[in-house]
N, C-alpha and C positions, 0 to 999 in steps of 0.2 A: 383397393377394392376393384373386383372388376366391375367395368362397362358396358360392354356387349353381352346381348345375351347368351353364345358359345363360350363367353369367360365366367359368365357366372353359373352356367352348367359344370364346364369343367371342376370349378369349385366345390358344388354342391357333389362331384363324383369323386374327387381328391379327397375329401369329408371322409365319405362313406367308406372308401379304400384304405384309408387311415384309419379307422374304426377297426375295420375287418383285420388288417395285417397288423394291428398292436395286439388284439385278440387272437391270435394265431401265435406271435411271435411267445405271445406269454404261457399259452399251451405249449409251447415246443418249450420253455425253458421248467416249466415243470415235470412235463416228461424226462429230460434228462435229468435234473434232480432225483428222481425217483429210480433213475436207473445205478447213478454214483453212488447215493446211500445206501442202497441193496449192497453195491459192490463191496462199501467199505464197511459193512457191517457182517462181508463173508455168505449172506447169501444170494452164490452166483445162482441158483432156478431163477427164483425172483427176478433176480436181473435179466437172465437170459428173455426171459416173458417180455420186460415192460421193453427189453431193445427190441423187441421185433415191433412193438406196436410205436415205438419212439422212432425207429427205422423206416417204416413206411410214413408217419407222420415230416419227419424232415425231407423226404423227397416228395412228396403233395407238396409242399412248400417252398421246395425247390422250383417246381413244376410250373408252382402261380406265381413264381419271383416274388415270390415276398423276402424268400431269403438267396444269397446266391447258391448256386448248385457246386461250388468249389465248397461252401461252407459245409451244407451239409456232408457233402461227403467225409470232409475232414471231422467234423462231429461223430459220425457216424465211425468213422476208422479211428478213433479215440475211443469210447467207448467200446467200440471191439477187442480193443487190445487192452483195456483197464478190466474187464470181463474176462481173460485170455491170462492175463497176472492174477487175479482171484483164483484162477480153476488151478492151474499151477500151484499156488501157494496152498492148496489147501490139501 
């Protein structure tokens, strides 16, 4: 437990940042879900939609370091090219 009052601030701000970036992380892993099942149910529109809004969400995210900025991109360039094999295939 912290002692000083700057440690138990911190605390109370580590709390709240934890709150926010589990909140966030779990919106970004439903967005991409929604982007895969479009994919693997063959409708690439759909998908194309929810990556543009899953695509500026991973980079705000990136942004605030909640997540790393190598991630998302790699996220981001996954799902481009699983999007990219659907339009193809079809």
């Amino acid at each position: 437990m912290p002692n000083s009052a700057s440690a138990k601030k911190r605390l109370r701000q580590s709390k709240d940042r934890r709150l926010r970036n589990r909140n966030v992380k779990s919106i970004l892993r439903g967005l991409i879900r929604k982007v895969r099942t479009a994919v693997q149910a063959g409708d690439v529109e759909t998908a194309k939609q929810e990556f543009i809004v899953t695509s500026k969400r991973l980079d705000q995210a990136a942004a605030n370091h909640v997540i790393h900025a190598n991630r998302a991109a790699r996220l981001k360039s996954r799902l481009s090219a699983a999007i990219k094999k659907a339009q193809l295939a079809k």
